[in-house]
C-alpha positions in Angstrom: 0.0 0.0 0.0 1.5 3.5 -1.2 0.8 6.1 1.8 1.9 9.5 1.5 0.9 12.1 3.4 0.7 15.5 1.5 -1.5 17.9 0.6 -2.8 18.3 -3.4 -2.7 21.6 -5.0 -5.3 19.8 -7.2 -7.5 19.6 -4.4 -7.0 22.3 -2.1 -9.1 25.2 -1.8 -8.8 26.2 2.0 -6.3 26.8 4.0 -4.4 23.4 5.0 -5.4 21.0 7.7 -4.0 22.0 11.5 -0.6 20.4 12.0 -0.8 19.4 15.1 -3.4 17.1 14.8 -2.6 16.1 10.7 0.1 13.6 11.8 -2.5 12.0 14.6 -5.0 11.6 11.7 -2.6 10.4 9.1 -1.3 7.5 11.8 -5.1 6.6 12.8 -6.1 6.5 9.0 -2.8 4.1 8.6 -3.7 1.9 11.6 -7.6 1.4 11.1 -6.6 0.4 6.8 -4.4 -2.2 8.4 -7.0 -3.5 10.6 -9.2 -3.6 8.2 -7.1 -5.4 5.9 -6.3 -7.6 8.5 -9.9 -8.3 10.1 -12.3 -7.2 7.1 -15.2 -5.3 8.1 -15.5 -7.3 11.8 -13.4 -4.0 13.0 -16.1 -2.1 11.9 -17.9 -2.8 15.5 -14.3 -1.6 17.3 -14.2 1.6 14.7 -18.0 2.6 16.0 -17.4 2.4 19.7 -17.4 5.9 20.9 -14.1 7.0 23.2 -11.9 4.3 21.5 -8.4 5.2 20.1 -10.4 4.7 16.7 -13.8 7.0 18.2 -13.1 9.9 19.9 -14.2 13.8 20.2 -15.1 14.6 16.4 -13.1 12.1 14.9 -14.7 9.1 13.7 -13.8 7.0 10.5 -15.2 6.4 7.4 -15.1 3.9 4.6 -16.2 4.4 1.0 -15.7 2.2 -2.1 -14.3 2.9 -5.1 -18.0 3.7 -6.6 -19.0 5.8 -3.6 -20.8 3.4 -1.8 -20.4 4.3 2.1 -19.4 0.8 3.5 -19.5 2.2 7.2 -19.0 6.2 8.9 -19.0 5.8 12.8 -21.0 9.2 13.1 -23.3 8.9 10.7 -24.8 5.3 10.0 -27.6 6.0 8.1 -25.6 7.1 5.4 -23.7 3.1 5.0 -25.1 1.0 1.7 -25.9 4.7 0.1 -24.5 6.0 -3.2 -23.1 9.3 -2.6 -20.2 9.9 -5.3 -22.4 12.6 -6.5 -23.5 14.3 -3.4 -22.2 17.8 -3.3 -21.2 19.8 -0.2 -22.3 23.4 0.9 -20.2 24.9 -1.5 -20.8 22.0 -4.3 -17.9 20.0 -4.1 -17.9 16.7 -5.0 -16.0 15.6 -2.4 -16.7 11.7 -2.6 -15.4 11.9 -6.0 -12.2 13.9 -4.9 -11.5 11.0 -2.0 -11.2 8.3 -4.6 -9.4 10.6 -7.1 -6.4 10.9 -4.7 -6.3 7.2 -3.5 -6.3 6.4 -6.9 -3.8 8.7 -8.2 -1.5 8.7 -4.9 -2.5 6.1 -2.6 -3.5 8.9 -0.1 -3.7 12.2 0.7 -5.6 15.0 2.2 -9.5 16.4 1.0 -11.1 19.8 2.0 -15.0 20.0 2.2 -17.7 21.2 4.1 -19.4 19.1 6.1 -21.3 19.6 10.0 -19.7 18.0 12.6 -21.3 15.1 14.5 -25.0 15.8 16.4 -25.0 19.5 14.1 -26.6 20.7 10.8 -24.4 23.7 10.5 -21.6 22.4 7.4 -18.2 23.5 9.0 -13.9 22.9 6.9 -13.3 19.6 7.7 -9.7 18.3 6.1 -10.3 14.2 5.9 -7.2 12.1 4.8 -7.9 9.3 2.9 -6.2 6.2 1.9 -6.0 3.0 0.1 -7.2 -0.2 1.8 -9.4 -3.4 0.8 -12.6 -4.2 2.7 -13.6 -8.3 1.9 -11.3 -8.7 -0.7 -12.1 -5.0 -2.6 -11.0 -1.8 -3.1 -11.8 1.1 -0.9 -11.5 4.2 0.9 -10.6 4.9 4.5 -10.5 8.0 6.1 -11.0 10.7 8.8 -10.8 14.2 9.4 -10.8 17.2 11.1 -12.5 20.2 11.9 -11.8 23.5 11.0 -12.9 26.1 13.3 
């Protein structure tokens, strides 16, 4: 698995994702694709469990295949078995679509978009890095992000 943790001219449009916390998200991102190549989607239950290493504050991960199907998102479970690689964001990004353009031109990398943050309605800068994994023998997206206040 290519991992590289940089930030994409080609898809940035804010300012970049707060330092001090990018690293923590990059390693998280890393660990969670290796569990999940390693146990398949049984560590979804372990990703879900709130205050876990893999739960905690806003961060929460998500998984998307390579179509845009949301396999699982800790904070938002009624959005898993949906199509959303055309939904748009506040400002009518495609962001879904930019996720899987980075994995599959870089392996990983970083993704700006607006989106509310857990239990609000309010879209807010979240910076999510992505990468490659495979989820039951397929392709896919991992990721998580952060807020920007």
């Amino acid at each position: 698995m290519l991992v590289i943790g940089l930030t994409l001219p080609a898809f940035r449009t804010r300012s970049t994702p707060p330092v001090h916390q990018a690293a923590e998200i990059e390693a998280l991102v890393n660990r969670a694709a290796e569990a999940l190549e390693d146990r398949g989607a049984g560590a979804f239950g372990e990703f879900r469990r709130k205050g876990s290493v893999w739960r905690y504050g806003d961060v929460y991960l998500f998984v998307i295949d390579m179509k845009g199907i949301v396999l699982f998102n800790a904070a938002h479970p009624n959005r898993e078995g949906h199509d959303l690689l055309d939904e748009r964001d506040a400002d009518r990004k495609q962001f879904h679509r930019d996720f899987i353009e980075v994995v599959d031109r870089f392996g990983s990398g970083w993704v700006d978009y607006m989106f509310p943050k857990p239990g609000q309605s309010v879209p807010t800068v979240k910076w999510s890095y992505v990468c490659a994994t495979h989820v039951a023998g397929s392709d896919a997206v991992i990721g998580a992000g952060v807020y920007v206040e």
